[in-house]
DRENMI-677016 format. One record per residue: x, y, z of N, C-alpha, C, O in turn; residue in one letter. Coordinates in steps of 0.2 Angstrom, whole numbers, plus 5000, padded with zeros to 4 digits. Layout:
<rs>
R  n.px  n.py  n.pz  ca.px  ca.py  ca.pz  c.px  c.py  c.pz  o.px  o.py  o.pz  aa
R     X     Y     Z      X      Y      Z     X     Y     Z     X     Y     Z   a
...
</rs>
This chain:
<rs>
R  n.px  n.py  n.pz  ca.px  ca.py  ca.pz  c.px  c.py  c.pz  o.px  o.py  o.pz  aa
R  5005  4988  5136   5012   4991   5135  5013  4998  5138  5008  5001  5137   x
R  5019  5000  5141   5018   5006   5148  5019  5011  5139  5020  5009  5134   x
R  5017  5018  5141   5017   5022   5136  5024  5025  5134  5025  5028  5129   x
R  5027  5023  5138   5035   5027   5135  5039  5021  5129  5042  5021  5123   x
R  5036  5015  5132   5040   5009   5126  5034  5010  5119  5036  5009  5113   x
R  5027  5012  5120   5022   5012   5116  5024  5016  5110  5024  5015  5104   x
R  5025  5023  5114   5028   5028   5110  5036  5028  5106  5038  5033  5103   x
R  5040  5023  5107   5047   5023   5106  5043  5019  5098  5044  5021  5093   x
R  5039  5013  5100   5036   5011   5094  5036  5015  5088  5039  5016  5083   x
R  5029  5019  5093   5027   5024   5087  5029  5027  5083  5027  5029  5077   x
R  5036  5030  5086   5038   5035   5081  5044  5029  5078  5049  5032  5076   x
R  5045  5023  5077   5048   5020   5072  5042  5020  5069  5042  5025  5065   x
R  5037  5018  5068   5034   5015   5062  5030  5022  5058  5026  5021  5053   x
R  5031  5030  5062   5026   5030   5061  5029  5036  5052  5035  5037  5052   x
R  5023  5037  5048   5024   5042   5044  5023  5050  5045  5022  5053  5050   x
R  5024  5052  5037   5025   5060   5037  5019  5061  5041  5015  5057  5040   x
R  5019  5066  5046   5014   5069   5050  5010  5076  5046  5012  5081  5046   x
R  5002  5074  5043   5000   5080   5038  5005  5083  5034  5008  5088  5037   x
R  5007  5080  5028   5011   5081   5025  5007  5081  5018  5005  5075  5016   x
R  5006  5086  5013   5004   5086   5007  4996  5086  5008  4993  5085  5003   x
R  4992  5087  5014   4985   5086   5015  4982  5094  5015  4986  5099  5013   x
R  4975  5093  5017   4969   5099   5017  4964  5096  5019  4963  5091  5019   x
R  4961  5102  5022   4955   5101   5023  4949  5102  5023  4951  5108  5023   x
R  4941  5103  5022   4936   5104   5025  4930  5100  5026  4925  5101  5028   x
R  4934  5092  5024   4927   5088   5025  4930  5083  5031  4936  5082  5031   x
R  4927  5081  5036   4930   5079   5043  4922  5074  5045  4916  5074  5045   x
R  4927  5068  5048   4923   5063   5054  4929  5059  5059  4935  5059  5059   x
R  4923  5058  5065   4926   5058   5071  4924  5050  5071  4919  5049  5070   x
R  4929  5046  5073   4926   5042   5076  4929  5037  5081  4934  5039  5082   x
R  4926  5031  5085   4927   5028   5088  4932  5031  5095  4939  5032  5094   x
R  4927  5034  5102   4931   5036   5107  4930  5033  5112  4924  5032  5113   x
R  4938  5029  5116   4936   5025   5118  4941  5025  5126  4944  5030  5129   x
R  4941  5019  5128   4945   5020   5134  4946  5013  5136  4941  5010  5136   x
R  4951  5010  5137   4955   5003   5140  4958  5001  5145  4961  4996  5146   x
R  4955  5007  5150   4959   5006   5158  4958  5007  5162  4954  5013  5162   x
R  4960  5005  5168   4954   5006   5173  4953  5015  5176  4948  5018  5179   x
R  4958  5018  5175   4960   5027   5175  4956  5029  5168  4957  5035  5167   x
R  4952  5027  5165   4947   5031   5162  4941  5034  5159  4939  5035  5153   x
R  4941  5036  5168   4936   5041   5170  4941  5049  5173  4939  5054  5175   x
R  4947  5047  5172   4952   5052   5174  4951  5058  5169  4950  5058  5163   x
R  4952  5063  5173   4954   5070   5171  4959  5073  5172  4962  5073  5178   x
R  4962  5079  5166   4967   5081   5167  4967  5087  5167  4962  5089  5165   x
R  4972  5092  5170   4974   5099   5169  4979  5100  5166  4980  5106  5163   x
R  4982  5097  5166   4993   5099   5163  4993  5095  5159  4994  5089  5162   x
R  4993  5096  5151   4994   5091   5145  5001  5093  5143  5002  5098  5142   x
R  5006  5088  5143   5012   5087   5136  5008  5085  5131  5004  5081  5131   x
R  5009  5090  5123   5005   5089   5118  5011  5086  5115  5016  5088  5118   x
R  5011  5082  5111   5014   5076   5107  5011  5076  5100  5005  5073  5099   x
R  5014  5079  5094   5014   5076   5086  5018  5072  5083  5023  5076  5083   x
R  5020  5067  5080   5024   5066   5078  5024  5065  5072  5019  5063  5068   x
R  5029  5066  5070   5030   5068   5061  5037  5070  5060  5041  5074  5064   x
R  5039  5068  5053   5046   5070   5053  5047  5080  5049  5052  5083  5048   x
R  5041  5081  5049   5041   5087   5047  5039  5090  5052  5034  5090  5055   x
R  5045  5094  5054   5046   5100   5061  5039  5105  5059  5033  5105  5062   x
R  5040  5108  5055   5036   5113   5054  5028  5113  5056  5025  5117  5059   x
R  5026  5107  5052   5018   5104   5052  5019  5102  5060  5015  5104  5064   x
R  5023  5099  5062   5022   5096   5070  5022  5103  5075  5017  5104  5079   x
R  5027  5106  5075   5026   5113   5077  5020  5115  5079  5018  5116  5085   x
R  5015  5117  5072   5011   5121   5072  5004  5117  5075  5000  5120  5078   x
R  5003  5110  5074   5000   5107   5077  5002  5107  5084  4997  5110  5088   x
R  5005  5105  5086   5007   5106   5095  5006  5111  5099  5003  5111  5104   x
R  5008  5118  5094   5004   5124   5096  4999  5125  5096  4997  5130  5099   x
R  4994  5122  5092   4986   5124   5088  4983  5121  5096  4979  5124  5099   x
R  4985  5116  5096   4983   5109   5103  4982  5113  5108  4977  5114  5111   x
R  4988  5115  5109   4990   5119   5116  4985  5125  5118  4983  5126  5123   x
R  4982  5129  5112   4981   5134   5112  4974  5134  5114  4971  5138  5117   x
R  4971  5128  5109   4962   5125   5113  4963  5124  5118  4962  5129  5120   x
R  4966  5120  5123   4967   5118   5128  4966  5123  5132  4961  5124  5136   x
R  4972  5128  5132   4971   5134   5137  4967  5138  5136  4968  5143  5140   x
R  4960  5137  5130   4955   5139   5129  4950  5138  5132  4946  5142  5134   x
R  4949  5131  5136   4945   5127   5138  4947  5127  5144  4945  5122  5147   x
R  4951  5130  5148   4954   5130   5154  4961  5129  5158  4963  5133  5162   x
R  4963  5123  5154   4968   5119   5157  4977  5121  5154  4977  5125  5149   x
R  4982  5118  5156   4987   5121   5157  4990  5117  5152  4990  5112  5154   x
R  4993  5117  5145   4998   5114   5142  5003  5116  5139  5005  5121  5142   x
R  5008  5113  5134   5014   5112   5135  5016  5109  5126  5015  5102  5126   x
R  5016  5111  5122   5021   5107   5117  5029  5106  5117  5034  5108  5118   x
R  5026  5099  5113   5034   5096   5116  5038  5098  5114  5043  5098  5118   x
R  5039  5101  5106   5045   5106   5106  5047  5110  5110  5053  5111  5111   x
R  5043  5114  5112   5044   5121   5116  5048  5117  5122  5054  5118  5124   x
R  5042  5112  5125   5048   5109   5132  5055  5106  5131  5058  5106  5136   x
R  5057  5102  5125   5063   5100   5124  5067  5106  5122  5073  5105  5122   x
R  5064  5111  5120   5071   5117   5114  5072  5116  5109  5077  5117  5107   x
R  5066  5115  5105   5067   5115   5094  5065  5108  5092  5061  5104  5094   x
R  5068  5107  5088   5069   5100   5085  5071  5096  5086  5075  5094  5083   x
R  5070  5093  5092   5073   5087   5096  5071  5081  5093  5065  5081  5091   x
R  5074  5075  5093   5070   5067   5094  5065  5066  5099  5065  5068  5105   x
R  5060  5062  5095   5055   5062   5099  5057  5053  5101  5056  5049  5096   x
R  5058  5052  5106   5061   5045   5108  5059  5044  5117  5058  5049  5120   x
R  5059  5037  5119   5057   5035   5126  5060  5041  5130  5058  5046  5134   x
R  5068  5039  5129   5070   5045   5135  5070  5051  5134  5072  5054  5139   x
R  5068  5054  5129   5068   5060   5128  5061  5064  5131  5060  5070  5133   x
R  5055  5059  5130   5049   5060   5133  5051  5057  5144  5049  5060  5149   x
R  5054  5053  5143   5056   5052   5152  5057  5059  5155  5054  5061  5159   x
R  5064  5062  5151   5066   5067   5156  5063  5073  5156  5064  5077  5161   x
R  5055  5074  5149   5050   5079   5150  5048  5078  5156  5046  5083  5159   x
R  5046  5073  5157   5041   5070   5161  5043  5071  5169  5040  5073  5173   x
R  5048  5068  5169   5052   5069   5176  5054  5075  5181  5059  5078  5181   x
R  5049  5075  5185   5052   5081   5190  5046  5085  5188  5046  5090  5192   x
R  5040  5085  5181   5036   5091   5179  5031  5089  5184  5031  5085  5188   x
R  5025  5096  5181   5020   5093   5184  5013  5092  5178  5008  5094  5178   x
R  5016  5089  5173   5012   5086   5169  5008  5080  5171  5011  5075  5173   x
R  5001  5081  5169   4998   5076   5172  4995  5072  5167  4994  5066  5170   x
R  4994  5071  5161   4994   5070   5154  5000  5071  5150  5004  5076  5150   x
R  4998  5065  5145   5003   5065   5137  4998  5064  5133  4995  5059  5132   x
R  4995  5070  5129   4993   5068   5122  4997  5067  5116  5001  5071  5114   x
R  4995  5061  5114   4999   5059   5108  4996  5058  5101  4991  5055  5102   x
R  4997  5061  5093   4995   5060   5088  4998  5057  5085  5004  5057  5087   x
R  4996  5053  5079   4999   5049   5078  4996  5048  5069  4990  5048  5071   x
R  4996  5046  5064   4996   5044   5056  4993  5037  5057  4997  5033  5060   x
R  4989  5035  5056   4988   5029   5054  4988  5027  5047  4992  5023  5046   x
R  4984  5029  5042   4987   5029   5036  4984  5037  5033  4980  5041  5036   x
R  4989  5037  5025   4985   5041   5022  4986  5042  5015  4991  5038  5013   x
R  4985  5045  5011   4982   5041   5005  4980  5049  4999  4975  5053  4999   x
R  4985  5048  4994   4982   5056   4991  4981  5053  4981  4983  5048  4978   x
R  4978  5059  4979   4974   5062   4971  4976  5065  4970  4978  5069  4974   x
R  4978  5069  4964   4980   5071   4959  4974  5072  4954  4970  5068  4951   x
R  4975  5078  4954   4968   5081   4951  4971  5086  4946  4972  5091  4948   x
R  4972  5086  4939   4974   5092   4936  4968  5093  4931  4965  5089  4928   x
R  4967  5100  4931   4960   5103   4926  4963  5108  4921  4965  5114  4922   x
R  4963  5105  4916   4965   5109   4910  4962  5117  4909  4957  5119  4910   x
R  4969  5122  4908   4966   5127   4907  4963  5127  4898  4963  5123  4894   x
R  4962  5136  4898   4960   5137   4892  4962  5140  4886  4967  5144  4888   x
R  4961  5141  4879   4966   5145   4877  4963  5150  4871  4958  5149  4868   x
R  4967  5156  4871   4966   5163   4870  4972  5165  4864  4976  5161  4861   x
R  4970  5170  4863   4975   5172   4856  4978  5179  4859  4975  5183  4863   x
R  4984  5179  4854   4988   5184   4856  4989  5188  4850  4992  5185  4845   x
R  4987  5195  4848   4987   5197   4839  4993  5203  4841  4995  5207  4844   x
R  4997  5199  4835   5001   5208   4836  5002  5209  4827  5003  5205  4822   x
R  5002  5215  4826   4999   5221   4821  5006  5220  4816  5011  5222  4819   x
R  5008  5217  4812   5014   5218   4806  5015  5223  4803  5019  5223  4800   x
R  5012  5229  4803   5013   5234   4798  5007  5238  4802  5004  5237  4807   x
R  5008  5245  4797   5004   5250   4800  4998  5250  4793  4994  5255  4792   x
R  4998  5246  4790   4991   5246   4784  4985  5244  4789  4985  5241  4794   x
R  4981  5248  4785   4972   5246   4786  4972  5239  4789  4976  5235  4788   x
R  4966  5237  4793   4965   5230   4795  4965  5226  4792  4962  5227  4786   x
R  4967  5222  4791   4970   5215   4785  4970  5209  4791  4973  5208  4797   x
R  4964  5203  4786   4968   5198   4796  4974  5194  4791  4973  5188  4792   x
R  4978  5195  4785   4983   5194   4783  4989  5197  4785  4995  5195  4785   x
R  4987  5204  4789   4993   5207   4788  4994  5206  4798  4998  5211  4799   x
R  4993  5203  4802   4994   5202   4810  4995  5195  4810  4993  5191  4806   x
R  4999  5194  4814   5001   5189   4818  4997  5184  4824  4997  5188  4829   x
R  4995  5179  4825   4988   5176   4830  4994  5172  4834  4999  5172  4830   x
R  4995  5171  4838   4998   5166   4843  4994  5164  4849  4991  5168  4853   x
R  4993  5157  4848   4988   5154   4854  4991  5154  4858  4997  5153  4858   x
R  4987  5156  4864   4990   5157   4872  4987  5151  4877  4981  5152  4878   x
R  4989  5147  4880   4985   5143   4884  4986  5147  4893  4990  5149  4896   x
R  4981  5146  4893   4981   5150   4902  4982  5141  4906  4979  5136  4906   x
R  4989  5142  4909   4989   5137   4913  4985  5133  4917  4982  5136  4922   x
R  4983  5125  4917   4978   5121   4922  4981  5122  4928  4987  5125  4930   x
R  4975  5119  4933   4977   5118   4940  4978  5112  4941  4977  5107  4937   x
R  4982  5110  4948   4983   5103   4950  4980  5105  4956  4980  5110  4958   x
R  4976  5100  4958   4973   5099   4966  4975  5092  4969  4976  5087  4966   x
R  4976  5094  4975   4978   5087   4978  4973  5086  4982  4972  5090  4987   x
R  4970  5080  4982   4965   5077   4988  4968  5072  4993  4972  5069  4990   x
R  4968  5071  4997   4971   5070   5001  4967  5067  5008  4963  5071  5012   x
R  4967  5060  5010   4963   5057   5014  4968  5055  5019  4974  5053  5018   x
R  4966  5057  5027   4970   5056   5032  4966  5053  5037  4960  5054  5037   x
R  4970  5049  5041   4968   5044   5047  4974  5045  5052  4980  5044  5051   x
R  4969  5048  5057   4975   5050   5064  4973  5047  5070  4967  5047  5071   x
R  4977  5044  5073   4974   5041   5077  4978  5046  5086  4984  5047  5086   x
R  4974  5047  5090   4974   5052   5096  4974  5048  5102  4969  5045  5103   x
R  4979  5047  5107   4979   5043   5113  4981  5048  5120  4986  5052  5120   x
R  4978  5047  5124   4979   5052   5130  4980  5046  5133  4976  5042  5133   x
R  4987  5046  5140   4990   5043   5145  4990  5049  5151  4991  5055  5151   x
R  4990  5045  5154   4988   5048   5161  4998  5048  5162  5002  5045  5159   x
R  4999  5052  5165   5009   5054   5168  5011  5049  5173  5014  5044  5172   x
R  5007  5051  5178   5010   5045   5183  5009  5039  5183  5012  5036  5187   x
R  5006  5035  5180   5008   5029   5180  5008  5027  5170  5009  5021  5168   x
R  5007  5030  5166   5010   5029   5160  5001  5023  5156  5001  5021  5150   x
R  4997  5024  5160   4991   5018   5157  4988  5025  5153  4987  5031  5155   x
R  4986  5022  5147   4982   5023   5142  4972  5025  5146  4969  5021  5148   x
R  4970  5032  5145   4967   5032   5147  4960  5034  5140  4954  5033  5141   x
R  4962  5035  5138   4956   5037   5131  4959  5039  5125  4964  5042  5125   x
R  4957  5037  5120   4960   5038   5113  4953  5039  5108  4948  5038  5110   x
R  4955  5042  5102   4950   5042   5097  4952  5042  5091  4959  5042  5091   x
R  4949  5041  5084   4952   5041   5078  4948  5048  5074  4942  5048  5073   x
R  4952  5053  5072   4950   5057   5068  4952  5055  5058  4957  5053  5055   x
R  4945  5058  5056   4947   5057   5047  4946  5063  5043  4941  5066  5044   x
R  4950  5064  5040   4950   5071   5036  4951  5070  5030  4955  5066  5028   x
R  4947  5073  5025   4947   5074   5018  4947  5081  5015  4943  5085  5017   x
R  4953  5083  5010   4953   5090   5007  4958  5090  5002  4961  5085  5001   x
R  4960  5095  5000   4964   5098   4996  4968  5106  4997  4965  5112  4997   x
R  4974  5103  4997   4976   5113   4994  4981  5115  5000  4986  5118  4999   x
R  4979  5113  5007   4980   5117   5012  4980  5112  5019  4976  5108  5021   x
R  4987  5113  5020   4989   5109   5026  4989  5112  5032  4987  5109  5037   x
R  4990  5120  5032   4989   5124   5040  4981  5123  5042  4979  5123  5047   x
R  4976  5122  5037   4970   5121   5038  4968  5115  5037  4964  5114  5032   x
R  4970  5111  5039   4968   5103   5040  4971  5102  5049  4968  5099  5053   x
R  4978  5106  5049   4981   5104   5054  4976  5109  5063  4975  5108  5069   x
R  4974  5114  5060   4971   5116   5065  4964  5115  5065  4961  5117  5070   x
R  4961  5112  5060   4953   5107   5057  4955  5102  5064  4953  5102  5069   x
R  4960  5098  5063   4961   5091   5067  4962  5094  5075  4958  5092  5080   x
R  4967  5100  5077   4966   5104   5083  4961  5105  5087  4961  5103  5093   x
R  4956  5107  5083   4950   5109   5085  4947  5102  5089  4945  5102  5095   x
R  4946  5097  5083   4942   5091   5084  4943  5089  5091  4940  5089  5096   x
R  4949  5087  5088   4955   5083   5096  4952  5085  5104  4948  5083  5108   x
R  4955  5091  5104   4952   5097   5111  4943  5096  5111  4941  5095  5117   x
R  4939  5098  5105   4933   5098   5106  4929  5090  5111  4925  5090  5116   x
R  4933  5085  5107   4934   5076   5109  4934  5074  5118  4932  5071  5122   x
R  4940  5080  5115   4942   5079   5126  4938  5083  5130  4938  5081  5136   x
R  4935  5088  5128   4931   5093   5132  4924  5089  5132  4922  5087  5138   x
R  4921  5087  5127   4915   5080   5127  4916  5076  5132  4911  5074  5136   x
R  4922  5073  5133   4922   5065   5135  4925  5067  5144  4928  5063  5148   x
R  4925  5072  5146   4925   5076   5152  4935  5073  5152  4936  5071  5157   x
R  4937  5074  5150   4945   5072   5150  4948  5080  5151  4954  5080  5153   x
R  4946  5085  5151   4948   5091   5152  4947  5095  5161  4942  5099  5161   x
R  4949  5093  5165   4947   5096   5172  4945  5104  5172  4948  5109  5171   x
R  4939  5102  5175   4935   5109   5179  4940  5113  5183  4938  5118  5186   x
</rs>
């Protein structure tokens, strides 16, 4: 399926993009390729997250970008190249694509994900306060139990699945699936996945010398 109708797909089915996740425990797995372009590499990435949450996609697209141009090569998040919050739809990726000199599309994408609710009771303490000015009397004070409020943690299990298309002709040239497990903290899950992705592409020679 060429990648502009693949990706009209995806963004109908796909869900919230790292939304309510965390991270520090991390596996990589299954990197692969389906066609006959992949042994191809690239220099000029269009970075693509999709999710209906700007914010987390943003930072993601940025985080992408920023390995990238770590490891040598030229990229581009798609907000920035559209102007903010645009739709992320077939033609909206055509007219990036047209006339650029993008030679790659990285696309992220949700496969599933799945969260815990973790709450851990706090503890409880006394509050004395003094009724009168007589000698120590524990008759003569007032006790009030105080509980020190528990915490909620959120565990949060994530399956992202990562596909790079070559530009000019739109075939699928390498994908991978990344998994994440944590709590607490979504800007560090999102640049935890950053890292992965780019590390992935730099391994599988997808990033040009």
């Amino acid at each position: 399926m060429p990648f502009l109708h693949r990706l009209n797909l995806i963004v109908l089915l796909s869900m919230v993009f790292f939304a309510n996740a965390c991270s520090t425990s991390a596996g990589v797995m299954s990197s692969n390729s389906d066609s006959p372009a992949g042994d191809s590499s690239f220099r000029n990435f269009l970075v693509v997250g999709i999710s209906d949450n700007y914010n987390n996609r943003a930072h993601y697209e940025r985080t992408v970008v920023s390995q990238l141009r770590s490891r040598g090569a030229s990229a581009t998040a798609y907000y920035q190249a559209v102007g903010g919050n645009k739709p992320i739809n077939r033609d909206a990726v055509r007219d990036v694509l047209e006339g650029s000199s993008y030679d790659a599309v990285l696309v992220t994408r949700v496969l599933d994900r799945s969260s815990e609710l973790e709450v851990k009771s706090g503890t409880a303490t006394a509050k004395v306060t003094r009724r009168n000015d007589k000698p120590l009397d524990f008759f003569r004070y007032d006790y009030e139990e105080l509980y020190i409020p528990g915490t909620i943690e959120v565990r949060t299990d994530v399956n992202l699945a990562i596909e790079l298309y070559r530009a000019t002709d739109q075939n699928l040239v390498w994908s991978t699936e990344i998994s994440k497990t944590g709590a607490d903290n979504v800007g560090k899950l999102i640049d935890d996945v950053a890292e992965d992705v780019v590390r992935r592409l730099h391994r599988d020679k997808r990033i040009a010398k």
